[in-house]
Every structure is written in C-alpha cells, then in structure tokens.
N, CA, C, O and CB atoms as a CASP TS submission, in Angstrom:
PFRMAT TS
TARGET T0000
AUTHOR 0000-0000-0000
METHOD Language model
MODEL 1
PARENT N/A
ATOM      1  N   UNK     1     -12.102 -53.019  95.316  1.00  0.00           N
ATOM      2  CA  UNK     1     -13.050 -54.041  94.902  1.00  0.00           C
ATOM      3  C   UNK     1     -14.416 -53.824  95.550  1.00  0.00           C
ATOM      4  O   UNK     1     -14.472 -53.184  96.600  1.00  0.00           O
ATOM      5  CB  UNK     1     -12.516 -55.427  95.248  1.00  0.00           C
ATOM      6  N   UNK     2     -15.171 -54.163  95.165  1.00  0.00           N
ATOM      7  CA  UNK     2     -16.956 -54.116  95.274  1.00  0.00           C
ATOM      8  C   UNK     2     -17.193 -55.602  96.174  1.00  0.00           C
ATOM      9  O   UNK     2     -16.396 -56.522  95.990  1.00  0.00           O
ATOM     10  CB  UNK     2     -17.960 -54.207  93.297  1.00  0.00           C
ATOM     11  N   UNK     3     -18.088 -55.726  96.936  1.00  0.00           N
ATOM     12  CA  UNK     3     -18.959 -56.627  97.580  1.00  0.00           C
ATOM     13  C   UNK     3     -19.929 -57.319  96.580  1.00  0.00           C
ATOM     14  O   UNK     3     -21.016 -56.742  96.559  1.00  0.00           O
ATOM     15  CB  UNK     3     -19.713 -55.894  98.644  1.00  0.00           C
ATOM     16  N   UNK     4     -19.858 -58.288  95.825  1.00  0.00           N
ATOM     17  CA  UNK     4     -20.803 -58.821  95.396  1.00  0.00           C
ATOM     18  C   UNK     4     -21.994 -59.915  96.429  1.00  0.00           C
ATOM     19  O   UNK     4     -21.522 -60.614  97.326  1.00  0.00           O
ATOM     20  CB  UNK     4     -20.101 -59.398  94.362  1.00  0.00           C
ATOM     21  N   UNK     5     -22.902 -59.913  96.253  1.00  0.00           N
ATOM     22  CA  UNK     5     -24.426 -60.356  97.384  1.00  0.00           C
ATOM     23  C   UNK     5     -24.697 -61.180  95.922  1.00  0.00           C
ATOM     24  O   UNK     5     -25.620 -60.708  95.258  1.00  0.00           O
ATOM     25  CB  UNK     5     -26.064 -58.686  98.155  1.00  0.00           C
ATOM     26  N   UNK     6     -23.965 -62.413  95.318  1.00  0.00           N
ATOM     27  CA  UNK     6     -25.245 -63.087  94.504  1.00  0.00           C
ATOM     28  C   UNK     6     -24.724 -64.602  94.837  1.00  0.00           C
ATOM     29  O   UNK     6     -24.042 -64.737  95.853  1.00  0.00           O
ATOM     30  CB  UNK     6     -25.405 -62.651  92.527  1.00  0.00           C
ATOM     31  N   UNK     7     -25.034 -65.846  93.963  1.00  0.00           N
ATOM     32  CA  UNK     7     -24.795 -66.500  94.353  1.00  0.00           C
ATOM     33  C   UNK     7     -25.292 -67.320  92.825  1.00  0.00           C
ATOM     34  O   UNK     7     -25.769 -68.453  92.773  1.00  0.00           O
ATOM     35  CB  UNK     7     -25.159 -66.528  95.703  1.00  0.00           C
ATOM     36  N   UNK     8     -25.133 -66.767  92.114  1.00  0.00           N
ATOM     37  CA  UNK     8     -25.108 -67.290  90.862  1.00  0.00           C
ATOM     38  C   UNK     8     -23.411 -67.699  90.363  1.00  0.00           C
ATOM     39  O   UNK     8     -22.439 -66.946  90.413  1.00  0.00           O
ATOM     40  CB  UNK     8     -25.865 -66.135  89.909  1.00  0.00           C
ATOM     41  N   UNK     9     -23.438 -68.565  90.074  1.00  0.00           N
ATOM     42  CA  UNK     9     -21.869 -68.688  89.156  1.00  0.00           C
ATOM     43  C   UNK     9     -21.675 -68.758  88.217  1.00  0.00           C
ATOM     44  O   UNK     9     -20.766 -69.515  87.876  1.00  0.00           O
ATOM     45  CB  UNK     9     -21.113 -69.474  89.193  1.00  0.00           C
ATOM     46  N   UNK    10     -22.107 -68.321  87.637  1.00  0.00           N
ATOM     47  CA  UNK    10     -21.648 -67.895  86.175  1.00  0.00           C
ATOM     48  C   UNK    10     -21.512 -66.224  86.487  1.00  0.00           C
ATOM     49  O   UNK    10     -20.854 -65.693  85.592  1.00  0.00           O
ATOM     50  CB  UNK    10     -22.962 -68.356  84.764  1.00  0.00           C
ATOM     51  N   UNK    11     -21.868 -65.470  87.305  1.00  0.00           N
ATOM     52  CA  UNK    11     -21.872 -64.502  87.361  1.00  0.00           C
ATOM     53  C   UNK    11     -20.577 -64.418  88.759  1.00  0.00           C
ATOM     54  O   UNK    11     -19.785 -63.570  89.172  1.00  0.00           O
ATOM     55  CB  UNK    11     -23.360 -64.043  87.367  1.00  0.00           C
ATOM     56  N   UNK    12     -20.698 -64.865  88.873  1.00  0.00           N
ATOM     57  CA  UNK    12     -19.224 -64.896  90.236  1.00  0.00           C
ATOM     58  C   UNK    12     -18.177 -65.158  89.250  1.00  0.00           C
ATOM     59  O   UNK    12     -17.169 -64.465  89.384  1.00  0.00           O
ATOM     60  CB  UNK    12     -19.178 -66.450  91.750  1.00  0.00           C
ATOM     61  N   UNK    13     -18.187 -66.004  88.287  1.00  0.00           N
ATOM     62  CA  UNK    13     -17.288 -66.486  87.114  1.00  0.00           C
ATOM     63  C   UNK    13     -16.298 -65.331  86.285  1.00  0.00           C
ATOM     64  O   UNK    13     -15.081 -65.304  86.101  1.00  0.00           O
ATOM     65  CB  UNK    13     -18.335 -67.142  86.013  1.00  0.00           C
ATOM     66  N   UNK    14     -17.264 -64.514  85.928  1.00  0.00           N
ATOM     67  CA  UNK    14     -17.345 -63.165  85.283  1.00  0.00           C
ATOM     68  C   UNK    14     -16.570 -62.126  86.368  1.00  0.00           C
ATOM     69  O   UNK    14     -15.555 -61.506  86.049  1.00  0.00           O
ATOM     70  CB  UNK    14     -19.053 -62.721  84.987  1.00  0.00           C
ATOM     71  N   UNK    15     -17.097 -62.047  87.474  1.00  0.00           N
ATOM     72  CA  UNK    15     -16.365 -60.957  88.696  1.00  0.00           C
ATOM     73  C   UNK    15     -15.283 -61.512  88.929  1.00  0.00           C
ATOM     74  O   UNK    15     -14.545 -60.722  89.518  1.00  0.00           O
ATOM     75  CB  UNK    15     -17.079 -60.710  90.189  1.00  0.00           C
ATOM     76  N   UNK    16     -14.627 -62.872  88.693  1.00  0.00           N
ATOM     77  CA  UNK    16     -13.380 -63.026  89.093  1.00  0.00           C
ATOM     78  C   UNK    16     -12.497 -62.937  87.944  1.00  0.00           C
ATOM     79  O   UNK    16     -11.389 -62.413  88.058  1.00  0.00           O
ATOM     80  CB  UNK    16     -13.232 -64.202  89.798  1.00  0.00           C
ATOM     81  N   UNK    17     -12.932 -63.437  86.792  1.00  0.00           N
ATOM     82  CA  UNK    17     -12.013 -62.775  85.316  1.00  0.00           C
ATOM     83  C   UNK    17     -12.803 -62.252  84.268  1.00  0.00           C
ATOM     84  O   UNK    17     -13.479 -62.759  83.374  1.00  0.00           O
ATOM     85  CB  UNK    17     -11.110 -63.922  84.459  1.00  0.00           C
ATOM     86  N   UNK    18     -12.397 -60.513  84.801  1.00  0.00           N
ATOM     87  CA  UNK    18     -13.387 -59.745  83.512  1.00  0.00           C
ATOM     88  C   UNK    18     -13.164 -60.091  82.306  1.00  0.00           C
ATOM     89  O   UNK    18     -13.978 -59.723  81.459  1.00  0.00           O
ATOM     90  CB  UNK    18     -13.270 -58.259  83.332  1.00  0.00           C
ATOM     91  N   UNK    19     -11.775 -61.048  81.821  1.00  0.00           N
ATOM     92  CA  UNK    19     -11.994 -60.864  80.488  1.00  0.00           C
ATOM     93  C   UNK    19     -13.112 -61.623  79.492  1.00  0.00           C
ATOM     94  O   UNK    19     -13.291 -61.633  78.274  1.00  0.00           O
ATOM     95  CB  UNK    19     -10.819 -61.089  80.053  1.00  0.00           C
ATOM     96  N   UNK    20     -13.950 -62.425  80.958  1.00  0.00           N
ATOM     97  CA  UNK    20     -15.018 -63.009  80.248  1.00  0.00           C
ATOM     98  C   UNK    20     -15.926 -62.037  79.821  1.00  0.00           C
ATOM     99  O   UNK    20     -16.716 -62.396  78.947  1.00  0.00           O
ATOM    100  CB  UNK    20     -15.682 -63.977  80.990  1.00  0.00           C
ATOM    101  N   UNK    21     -16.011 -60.711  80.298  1.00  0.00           N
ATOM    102  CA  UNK    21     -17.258 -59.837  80.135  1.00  0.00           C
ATOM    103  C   UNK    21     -17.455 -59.313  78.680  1.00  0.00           C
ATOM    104  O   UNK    21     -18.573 -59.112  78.205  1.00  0.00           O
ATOM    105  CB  UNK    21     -17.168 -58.585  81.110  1.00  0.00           C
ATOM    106  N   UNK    22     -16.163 -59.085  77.934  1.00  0.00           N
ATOM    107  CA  UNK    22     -16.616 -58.725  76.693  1.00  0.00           C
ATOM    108  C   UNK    22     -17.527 -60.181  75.745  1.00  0.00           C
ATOM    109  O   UNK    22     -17.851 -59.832  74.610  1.00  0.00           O
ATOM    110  CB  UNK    22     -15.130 -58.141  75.925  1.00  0.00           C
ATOM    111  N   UNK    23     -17.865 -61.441  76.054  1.00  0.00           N
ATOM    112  CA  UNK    23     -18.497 -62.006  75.903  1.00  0.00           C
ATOM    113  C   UNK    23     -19.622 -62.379  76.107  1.00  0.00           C
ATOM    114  O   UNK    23     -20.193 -63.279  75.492  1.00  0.00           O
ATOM    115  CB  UNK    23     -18.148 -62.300  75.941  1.00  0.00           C
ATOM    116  N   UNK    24     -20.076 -61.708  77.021  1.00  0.00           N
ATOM    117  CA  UNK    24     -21.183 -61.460  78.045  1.00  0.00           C
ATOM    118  C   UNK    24     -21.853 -61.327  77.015  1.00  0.00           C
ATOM    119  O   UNK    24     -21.272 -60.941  76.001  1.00  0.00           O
ATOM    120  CB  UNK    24     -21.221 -60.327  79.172  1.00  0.00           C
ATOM    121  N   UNK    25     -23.357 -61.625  76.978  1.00  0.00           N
ATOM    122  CA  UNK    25     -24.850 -60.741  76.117  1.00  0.00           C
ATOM    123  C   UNK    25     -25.718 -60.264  77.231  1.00  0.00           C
ATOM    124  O   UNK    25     -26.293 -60.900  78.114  1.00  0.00           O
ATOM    125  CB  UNK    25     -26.042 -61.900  74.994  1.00  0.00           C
ATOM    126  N   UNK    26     -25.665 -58.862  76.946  1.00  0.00           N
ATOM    127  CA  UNK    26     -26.607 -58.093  77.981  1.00  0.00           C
ATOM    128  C   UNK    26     -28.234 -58.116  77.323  1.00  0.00           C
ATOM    129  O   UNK    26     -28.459 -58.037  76.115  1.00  0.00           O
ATOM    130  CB  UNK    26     -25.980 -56.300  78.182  1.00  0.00           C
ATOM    131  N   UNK    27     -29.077 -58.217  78.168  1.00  0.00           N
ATOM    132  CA  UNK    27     -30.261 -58.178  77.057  1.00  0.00           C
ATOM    133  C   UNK    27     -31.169 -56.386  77.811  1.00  0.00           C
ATOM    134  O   UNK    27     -31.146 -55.849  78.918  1.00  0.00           O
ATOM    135  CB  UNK    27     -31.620 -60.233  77.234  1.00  0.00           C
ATOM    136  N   UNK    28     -31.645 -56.139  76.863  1.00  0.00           N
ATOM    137  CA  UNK    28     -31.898 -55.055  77.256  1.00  0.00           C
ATOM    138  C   UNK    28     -33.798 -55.496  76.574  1.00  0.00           C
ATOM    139  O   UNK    28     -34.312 -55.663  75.468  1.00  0.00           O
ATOM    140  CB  UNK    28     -30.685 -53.665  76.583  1.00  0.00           C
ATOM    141  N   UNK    29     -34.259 -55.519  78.015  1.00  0.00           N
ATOM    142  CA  UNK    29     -35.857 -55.960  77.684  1.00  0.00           C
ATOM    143  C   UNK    29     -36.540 -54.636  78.305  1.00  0.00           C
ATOM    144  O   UNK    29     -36.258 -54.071  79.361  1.00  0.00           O
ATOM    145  CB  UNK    29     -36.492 -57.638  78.570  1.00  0.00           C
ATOM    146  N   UNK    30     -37.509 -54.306  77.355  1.00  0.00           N
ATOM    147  CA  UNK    30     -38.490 -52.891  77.236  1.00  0.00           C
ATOM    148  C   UNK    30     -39.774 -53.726  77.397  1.00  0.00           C
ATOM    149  O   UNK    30     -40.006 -54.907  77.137  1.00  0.00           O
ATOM    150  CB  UNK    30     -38.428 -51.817  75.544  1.00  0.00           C
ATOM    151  N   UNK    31     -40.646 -52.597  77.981  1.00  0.00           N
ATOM    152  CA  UNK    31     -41.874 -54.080  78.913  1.00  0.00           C
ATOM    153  C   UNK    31     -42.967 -53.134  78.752  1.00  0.00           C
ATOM    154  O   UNK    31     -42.391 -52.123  78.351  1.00  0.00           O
ATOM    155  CB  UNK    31     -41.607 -54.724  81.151  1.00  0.00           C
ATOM    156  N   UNK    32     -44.046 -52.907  78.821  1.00  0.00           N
ATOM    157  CA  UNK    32     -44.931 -51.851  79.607  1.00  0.00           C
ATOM    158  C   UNK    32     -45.755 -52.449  80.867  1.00  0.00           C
ATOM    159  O   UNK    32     -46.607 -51.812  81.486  1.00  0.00           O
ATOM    160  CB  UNK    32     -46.039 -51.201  78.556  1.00  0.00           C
ATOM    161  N   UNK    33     -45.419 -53.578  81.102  1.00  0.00           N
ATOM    162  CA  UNK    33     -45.688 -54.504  82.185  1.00  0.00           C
ATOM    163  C   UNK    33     -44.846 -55.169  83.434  1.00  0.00           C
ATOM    164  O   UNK    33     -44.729 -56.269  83.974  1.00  0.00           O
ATOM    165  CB  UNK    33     -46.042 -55.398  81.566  1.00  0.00           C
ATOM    166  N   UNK    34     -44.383 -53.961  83.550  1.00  0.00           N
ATOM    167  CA  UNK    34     -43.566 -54.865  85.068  1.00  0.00           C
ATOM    168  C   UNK    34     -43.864 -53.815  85.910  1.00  0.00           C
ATOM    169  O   UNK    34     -43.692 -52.597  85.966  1.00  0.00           O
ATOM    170  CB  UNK    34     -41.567 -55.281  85.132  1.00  0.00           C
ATOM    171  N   UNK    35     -44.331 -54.631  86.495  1.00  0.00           N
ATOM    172  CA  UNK    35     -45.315 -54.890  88.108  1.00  0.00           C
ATOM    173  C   UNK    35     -44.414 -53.762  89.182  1.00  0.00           C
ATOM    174  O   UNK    35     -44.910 -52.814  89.790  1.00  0.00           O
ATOM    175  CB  UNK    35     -45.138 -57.110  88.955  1.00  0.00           C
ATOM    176  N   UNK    36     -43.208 -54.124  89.189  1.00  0.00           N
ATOM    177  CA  UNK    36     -42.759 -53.620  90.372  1.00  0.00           C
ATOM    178  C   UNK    36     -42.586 -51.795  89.740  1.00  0.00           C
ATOM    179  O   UNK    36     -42.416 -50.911  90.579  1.00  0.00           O
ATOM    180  CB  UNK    36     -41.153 -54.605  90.959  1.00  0.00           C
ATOM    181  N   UNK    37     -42.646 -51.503  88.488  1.00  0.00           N
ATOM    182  CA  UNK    37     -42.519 -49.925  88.208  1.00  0.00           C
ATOM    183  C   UNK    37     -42.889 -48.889  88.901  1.00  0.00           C
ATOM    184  O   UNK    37     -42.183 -47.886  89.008  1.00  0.00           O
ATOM    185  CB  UNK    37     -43.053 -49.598  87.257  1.00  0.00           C
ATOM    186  N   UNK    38     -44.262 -49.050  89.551  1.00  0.00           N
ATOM    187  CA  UNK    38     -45.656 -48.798  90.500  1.00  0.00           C
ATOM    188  C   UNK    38     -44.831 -48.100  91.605  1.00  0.00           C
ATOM    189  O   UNK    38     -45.002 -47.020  92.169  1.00  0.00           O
ATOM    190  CB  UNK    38     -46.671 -50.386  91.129  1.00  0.00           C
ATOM    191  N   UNK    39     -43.830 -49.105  91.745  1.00  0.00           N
ATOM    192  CA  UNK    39     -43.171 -48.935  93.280  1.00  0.00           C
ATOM    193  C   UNK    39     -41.618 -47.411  93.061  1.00  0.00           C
ATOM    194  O   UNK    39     -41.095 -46.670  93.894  1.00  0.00           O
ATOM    195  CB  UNK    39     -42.250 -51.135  93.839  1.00  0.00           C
ATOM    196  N   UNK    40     -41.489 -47.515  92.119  1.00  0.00           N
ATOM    197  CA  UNK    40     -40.046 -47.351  91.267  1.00  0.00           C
ATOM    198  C   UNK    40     -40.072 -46.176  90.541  1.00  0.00           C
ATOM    199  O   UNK    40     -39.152 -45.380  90.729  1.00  0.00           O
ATOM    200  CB  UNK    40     -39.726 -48.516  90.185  1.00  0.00           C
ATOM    201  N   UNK    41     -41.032 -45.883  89.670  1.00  0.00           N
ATOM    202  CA  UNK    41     -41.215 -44.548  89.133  1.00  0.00           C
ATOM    203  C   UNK    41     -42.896 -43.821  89.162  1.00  0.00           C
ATOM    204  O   UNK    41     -44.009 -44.122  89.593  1.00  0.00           O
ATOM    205  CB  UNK    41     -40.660 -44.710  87.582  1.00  0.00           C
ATOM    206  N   UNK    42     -42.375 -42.932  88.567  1.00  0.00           N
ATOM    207  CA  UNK    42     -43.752 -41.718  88.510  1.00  0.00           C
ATOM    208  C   UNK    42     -44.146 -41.935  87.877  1.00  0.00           C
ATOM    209  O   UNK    42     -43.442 -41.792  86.877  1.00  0.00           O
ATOM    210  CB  UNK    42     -43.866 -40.415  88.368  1.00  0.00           C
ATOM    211  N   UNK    43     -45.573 -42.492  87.561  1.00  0.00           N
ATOM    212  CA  UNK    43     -46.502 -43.419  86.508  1.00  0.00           C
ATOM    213  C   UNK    43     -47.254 -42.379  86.952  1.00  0.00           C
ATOM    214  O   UNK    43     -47.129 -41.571  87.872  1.00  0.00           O
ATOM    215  CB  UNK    43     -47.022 -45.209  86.638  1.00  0.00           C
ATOM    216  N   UNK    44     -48.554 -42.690  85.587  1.00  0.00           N
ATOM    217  CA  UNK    44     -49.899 -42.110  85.525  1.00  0.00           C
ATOM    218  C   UNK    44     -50.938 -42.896  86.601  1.00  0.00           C
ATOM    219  O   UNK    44     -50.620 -44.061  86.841  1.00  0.00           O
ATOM    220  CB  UNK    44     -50.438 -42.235  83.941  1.00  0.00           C
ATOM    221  N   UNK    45     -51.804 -42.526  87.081  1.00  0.00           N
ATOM    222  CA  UNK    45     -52.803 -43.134  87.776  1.00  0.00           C
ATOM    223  C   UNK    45     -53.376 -44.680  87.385  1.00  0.00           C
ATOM    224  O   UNK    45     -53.532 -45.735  87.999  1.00  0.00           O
ATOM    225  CB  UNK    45     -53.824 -42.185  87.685  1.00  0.00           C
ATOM    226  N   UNK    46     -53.581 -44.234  86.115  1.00  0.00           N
ATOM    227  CA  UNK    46     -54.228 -45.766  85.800  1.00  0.00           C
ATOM    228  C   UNK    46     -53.117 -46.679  85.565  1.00  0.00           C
ATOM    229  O   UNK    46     -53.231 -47.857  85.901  1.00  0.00           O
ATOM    230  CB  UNK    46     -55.239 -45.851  84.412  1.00  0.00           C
ATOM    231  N   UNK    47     -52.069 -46.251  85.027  1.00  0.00           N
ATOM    232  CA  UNK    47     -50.603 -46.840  85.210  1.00  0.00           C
ATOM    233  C   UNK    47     -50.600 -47.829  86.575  1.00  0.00           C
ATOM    234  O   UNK    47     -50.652 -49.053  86.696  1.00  0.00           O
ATOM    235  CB  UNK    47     -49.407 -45.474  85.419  1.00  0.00           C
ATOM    236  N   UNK    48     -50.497 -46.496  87.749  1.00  0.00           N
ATOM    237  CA  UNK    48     -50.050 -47.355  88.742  1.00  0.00           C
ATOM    238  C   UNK    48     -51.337 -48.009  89.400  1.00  0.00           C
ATOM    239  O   UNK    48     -51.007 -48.440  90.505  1.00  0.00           O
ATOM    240  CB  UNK    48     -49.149 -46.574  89.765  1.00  0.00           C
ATOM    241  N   UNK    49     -52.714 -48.253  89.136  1.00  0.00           N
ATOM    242  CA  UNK    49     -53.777 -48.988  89.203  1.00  0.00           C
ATOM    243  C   UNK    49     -53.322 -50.593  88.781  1.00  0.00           C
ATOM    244  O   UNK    49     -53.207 -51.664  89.379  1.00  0.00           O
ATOM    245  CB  UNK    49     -54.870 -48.294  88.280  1.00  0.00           C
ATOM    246  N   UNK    50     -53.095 -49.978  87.069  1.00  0.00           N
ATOM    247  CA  UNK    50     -52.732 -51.957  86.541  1.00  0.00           C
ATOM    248  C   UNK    50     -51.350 -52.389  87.620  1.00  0.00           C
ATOM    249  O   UNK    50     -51.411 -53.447  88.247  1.00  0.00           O
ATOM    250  CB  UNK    50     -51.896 -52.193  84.154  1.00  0.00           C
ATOM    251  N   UNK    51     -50.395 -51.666  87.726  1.00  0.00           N
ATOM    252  CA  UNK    51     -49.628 -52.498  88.186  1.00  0.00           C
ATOM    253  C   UNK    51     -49.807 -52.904  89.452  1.00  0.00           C
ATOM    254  O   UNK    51     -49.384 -53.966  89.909  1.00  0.00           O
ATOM    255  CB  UNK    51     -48.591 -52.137  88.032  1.00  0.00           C
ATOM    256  N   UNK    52     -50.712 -51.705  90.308  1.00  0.00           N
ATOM    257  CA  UNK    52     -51.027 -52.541  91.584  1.00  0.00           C
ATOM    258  C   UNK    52     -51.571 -54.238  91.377  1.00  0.00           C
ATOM    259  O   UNK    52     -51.135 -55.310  91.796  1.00  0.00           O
ATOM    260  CB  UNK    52     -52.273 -51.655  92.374  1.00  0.00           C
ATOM    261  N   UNK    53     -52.692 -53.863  90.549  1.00  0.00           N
ATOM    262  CA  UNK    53     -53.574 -55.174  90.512  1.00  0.00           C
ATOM    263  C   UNK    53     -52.531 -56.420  89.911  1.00  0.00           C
ATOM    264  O   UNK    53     -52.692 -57.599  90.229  1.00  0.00           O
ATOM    265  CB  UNK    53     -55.071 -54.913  89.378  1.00  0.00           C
ATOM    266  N   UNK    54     -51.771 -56.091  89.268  1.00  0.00           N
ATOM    267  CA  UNK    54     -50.601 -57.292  88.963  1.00  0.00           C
ATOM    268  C   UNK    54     -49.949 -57.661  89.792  1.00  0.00           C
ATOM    269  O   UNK    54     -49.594 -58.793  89.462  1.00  0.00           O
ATOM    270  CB  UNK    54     -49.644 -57.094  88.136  1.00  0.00           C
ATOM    271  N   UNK    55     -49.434 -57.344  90.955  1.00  0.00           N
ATOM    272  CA  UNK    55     -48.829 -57.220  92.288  1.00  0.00           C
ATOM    273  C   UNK    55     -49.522 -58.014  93.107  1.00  0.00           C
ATOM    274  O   UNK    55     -49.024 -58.933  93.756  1.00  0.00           O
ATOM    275  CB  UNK    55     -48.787 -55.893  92.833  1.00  0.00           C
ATOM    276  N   UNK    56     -51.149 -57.568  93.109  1.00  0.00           N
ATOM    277  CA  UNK    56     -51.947 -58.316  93.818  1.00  0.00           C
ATOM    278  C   UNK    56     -52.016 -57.474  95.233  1.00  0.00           C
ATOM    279  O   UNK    56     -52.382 -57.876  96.337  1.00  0.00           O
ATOM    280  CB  UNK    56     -51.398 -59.826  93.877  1.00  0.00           C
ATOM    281  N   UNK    57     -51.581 -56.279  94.868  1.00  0.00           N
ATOM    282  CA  UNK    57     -51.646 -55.676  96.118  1.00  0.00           C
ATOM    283  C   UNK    57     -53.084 -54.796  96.277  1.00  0.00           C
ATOM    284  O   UNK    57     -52.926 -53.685  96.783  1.00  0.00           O
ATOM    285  CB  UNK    57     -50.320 -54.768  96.269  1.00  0.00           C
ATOM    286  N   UNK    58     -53.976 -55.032  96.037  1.00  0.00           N
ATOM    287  CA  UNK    58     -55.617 -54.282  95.945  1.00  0.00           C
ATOM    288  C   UNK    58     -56.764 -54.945  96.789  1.00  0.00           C
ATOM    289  O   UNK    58     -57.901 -54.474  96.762  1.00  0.00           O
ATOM    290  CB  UNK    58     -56.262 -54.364  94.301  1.00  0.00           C
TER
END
C-alpha cells in the first residue's frame, strides 16, 4: 500500500474502495497559462517571462 498526504474525502473515499474509481471523472485541462510551468519545464524565454510575472515573482 502507498502513503496517501491528502485530506480530502472524497478522495480518501476512493483509496479505501477502488471500486469507486471506475466512476471517477478525470478532467484533463490543457492551459497555456499556468504559472507554476516556469518552474517545471523548459519554456521559451518569453514563456518563462509571462509566467514569472503571473507568479508575481519580478
């Protein structure tokens, strides 16, 4: 078994009987705006410019 760190329950709900998971909806969200990418992958310059300034880290 795995260590779960959350403290959501509906999601503790799910880790204690998978057979809720085939009910689950995963959402799979595509962005060109999240902030933390900057930190996370190999962006272009001006890339990681906007996301600094979204961060607020400048």
């Amino acid at each position: 078994p795995s260590m779960l760190y959350i403290d959501n329950q509906s999601a503790l709900a799910v880790a204690k009987n998978p057979e809720h998971h085939g009910r689950m909806k995963h959402l799979d969200l595509r962005t060109d705006e999240m902030p933390a990418d900057c930190m996370m992958k190999a962006l272009a310059k001006g890339k990681v410019e906007t996301m600094v300034g979204l961060l607020g880290l400048v």
